[in-house]
N, C-alpha and C positions, 0 to 999 in steps of 0.2 A: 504493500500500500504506500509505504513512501518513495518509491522507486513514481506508480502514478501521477504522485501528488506535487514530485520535483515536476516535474513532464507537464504539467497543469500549470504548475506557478510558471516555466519557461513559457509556454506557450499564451498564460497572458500576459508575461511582459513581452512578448515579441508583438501581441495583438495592440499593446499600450499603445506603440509607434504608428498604428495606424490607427487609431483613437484620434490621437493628435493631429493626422492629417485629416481627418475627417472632418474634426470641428476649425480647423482653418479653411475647408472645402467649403461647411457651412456660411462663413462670412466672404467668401470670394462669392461664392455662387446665388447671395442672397435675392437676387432680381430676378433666379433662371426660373424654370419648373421646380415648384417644389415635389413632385413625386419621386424628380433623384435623392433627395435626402436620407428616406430609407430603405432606397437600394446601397446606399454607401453604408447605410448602418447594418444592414444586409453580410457585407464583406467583412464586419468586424464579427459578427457572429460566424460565420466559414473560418474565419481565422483563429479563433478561438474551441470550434468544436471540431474541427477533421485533425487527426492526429500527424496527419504527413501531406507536405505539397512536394509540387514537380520545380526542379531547381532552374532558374533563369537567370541569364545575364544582364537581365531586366530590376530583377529581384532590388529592390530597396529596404527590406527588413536587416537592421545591422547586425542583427545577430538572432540568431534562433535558439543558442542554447547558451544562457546568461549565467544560472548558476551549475557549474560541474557538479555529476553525480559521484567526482571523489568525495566532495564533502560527508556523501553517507557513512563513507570510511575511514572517514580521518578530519583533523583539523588542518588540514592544509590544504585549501583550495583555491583556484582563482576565480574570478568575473569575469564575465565577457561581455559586455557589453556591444563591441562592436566598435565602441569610437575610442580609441587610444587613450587618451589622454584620461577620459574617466576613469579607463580600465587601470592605467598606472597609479591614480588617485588614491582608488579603490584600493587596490592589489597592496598596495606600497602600504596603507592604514594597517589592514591584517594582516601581512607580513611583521609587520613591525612588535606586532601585540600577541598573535596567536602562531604559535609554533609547535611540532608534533614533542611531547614528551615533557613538557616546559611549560606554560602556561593555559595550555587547553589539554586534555587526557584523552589519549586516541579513543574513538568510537564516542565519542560526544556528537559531534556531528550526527549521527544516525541515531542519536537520545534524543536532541534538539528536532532533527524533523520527525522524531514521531509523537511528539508533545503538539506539533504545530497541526499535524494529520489530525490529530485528536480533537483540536479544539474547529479545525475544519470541516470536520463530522458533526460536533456539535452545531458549528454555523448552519449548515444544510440543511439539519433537524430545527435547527428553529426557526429558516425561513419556509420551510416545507410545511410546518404545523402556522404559521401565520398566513400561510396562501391558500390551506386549509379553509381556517377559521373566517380568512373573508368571503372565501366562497361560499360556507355556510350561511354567513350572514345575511349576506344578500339575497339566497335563494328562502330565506324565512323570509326574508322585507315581498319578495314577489309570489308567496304563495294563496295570495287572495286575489290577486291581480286575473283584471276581470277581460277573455278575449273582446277586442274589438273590429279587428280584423286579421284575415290569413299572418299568421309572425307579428302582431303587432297587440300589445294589452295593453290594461293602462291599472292602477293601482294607487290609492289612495295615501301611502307611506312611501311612495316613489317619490326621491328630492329632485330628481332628473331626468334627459329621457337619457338611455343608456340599452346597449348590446349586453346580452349575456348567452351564456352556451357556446361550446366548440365544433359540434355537429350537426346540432338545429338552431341554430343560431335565434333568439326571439328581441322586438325592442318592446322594450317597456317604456311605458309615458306618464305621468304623474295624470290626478286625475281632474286638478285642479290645472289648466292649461288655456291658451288662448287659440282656439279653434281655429284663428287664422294662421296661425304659423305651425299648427301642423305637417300641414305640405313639407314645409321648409325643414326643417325636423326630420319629417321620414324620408326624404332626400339623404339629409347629411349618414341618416342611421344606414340605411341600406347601401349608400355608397360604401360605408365601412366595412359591410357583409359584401359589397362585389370587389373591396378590394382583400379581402379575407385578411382583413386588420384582427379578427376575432381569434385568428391562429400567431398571426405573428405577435402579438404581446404577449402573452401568453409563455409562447415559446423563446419569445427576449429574458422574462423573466425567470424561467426556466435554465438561460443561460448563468445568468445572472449569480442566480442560490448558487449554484458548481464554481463560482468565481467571483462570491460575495468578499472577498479577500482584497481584493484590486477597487481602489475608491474610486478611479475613473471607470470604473465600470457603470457605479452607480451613477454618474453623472452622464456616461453615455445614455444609460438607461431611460433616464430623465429626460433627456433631447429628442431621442428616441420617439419616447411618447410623447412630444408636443411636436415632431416631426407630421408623426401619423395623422393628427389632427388639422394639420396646416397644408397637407396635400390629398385629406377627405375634403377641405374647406374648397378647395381649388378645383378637384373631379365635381363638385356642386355648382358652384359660380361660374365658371367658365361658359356656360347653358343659360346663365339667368341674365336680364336686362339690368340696367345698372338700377331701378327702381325695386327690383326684386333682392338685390345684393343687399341693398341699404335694409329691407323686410327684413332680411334674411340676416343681417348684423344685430339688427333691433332681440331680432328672438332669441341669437346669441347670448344677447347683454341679459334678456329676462331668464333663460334658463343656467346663467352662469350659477358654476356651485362652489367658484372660488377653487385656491389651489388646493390640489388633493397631493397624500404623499404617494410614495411608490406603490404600485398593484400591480396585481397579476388581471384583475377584474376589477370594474369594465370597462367599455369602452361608452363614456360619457358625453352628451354633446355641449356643454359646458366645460369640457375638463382643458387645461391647457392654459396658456396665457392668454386669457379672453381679450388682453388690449391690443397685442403684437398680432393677432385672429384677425381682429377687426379692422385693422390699418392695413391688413393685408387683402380683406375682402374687401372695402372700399376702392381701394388703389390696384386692386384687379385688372392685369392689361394681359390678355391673350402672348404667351412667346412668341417671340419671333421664331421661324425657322434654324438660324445660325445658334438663335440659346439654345434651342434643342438639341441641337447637334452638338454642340459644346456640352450637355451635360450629360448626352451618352456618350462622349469620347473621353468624358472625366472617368466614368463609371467603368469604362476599357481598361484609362489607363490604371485605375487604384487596381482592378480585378489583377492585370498582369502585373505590376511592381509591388503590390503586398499580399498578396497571394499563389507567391511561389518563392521560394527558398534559395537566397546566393548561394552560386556553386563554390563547393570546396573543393579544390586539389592540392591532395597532399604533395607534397615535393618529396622523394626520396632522401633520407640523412643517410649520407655514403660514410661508411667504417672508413676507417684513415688505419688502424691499429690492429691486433689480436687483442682480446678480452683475456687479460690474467687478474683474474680475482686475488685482492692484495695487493697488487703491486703500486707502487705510488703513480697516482695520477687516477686511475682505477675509481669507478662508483659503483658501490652495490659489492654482494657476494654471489654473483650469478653462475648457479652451476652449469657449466658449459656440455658436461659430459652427462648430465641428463636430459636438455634437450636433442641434442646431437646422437645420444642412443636412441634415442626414436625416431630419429628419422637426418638421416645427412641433408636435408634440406632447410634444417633448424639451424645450419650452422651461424656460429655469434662471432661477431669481429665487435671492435669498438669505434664512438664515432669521436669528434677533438678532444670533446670532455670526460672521456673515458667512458661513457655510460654505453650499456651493453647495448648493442642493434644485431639483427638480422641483417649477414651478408646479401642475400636476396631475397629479400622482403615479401614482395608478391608469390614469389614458386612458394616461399614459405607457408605465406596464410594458405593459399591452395591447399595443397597437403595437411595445413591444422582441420580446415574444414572435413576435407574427407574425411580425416582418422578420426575426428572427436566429433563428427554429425549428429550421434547420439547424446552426448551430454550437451552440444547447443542447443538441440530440440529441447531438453530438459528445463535447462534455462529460460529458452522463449516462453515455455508452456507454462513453467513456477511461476512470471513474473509477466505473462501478457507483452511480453516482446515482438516487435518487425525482426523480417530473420538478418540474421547479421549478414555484413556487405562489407567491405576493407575502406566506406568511411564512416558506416552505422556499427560501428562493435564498443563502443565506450560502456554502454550499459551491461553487455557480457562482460569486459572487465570486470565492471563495478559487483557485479552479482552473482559470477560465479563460483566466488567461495562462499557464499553466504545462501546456496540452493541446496535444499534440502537432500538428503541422499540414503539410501537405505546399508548400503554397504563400504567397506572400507576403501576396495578396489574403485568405485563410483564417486566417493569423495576425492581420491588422488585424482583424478582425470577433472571434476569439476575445480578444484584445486590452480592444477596444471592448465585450465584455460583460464585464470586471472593472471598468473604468470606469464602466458606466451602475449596475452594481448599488451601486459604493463612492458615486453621488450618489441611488440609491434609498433607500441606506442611511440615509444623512440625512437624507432627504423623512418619514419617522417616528420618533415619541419611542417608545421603550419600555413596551411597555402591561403590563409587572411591577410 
């Protein structure tokens, strides 16, 4: 579980960077269509629920994987952020303070995140049991509620009119209303149901609980749903004469219910910044051609630069030496004659710094894979792993000694694949 939960926190901070582009999108793009807005909020939720994208030279995310899964096993880990100078900031602070054996006690790291797993489970549970509880509430507030027409009733303790349901979706209208602005009303409701706004909050918020951890989330969240509302406003108006907009702002302001906080439910025709609504229905001008085009070649460009993964190429670190454990210059005690009796293709030279590498690297991994196909499976399958690849193996490092194992023989081998990978690791320089 904490293997998941690093995997979760890396991939909302890599989603953070395109949070931030998003709501800079929002203030460039403020005159365009507003229905691009939550297709762009659209990409921050993709970027945050698919576990893996396809790597592009396009790719603007600076990093994909910010905190190392050595920290599970030690105190000694670095940050990536992706921009230099933070990472030296960073790196150079905990460097200074935490070191293995000395001021942090090895396997703290893997104490610290499952303290943090834990209180993350609780988070879940108690925004699960609050998205509960409002749903409950609400469907007591509409259970008197009296039909009036095919999906539409109305109800006497309705503050609002408002959507609810995910499958049959019904609008509820208070019962106490001005007959004329009905129309107008079940305009803006049913646009909500033909743009299946009744799914996608829902499933934001959904997001959301899984990565209530990240504050700009909840702030995205927030934008989110005054987005939603401000391009129902817009699929309405766009069809209405400007005498009808003005109606149609009017009923706004009477059914405003003021700001509400976060939900899962519902979808309210008051809800939202009733003043920013109204200065935008008023001020309603049809796009132009070129804004449309302009805000589907926005919606291209975020799709392709933050929802695909800068490519890595490792650079091979060429041995310069022989690997004699002990001798001065030498790191590590790497026994040479045990990877090399399994197989001559393990052989170890050494690179400037002394530290052990694989003379050739790639025939190398090849050959780990065949021989030990049965303990990576082991691993992928303990721990919900993508199968290892010679740039995706950091997490087999990280968790192959720490995979459960029924016999002695099964331990050495799981064992033996955190060692071959910690001297693969070395065998490449970082190609960031």
């Amino acid at each position: 579980m904490t293997w998941v939960f690093l995997q979760l926190v890396n991939r909302s901070l890599a989603a953070s960077w395109l949070v931030v582009v998003v709501m800079l999108l929002r203030v460039l793009l403020r005159r365009g269509p507003k229905w691009v807005r939550p297709l762009l909020w659209g990409t921050v939720a993709i970027r945050l629920v698919c576990p893996f994208f396809l790597e592009s030279p396009w790719s603007l995310i600076p990093s994909t994987q910010t905190l190392s899964p050595d920290l599970l096993t030690g105190p000694n880990f670095d940050v990536k952020t992706g921009i230099s100078s933070v990472d030296q900031l960073i790196n150079g602070y905990l460097g200074g303070r935490y070191f293995e054996g000395v001021t942090v006690p090895a396997g703290q790291g893997l104490q610290i995140m499952t303290l943090l797993v834990a209180l993350w489970i609780v988070g879940m549970l108690l925004l699960f049991l609050y998205t509960a509880f409002s749903w409950r509430q609400v469907h007591r507030q509409v259970r008197t509620a009296v039909r009036m027409q095919e999906g539409v009733y109305q109800s006497e303790v309705v503050p609002s009119p408002f959507v609810l349901g995910i499958v049959r979706p019904r609008i509820y209208l208070p019962l106490q209303i001005n007959r004329e602005d009905i129309p107008l009303i079940l305009a803006h409701e049913r646009a909500h149901i033909c743009r299946r706004d009744h799914w996608w909050k829902p499933l934001g918020f959904l997001v959301l609980t899984v990565h209530w951890f990240n504050p700009l989330l909840w702030l995205s969240y927030s934008m989110f749903c005054r987005d939603l509302e401000l391009a129902c406003d817009e699929k309405v108006v766009r069809d209405l004469s400007p005498e009808q907009r003005g109606d149609y702002a009017q009923a706004l302001l009477t059914c405003s219910i003021g700001h509400r906080g976060v939900a899962a439910c519902p979808l309210a025709f008051g809800e939202g910044e009733v003043k920013n609504r109204i200065q935008a229905i008023l001020g309603y001008r049809r796009p132009e051609r070129w804004s449309v085009g302009l805000a589907a070649t926005t919606c291209l460009g975020v799709a392709v630069c933050f929802l695909t993964n800068p490519i890595q190429v490792p650079i091979q670190n060429p041995w310069v030496q022989e690997y004699q454990p002990g001798q001065a210059g030498m790191v590590g005690e790497v026994n040479r004659e045990e990877f090399e009796t399994i197989s001559t293709d393990f052989a170890i030279g050494a690179d400037q710094h002394g530290r052990a590498v694989f003379k050739e690297p790639q025939q190398a991994f090849d050959t780990f894979v065949a021989l030990y196909a049965d303990s990576l499976q082991q691993i992928q399958q303990a721990h919900g792993l993508l199968p290892i690849s010679q740039i995706q193996y950091t997490a087999y490092k990280t968790l192959g000694w720490q995979t459960p194992s029924e016999t002695g023989t099964e331990r050495e081998r799981l064992i033996f694949v955190t060692k071959f990978l910690d001297i693969y690791e070395n065998s490449f320089l970082s190609g960031e």
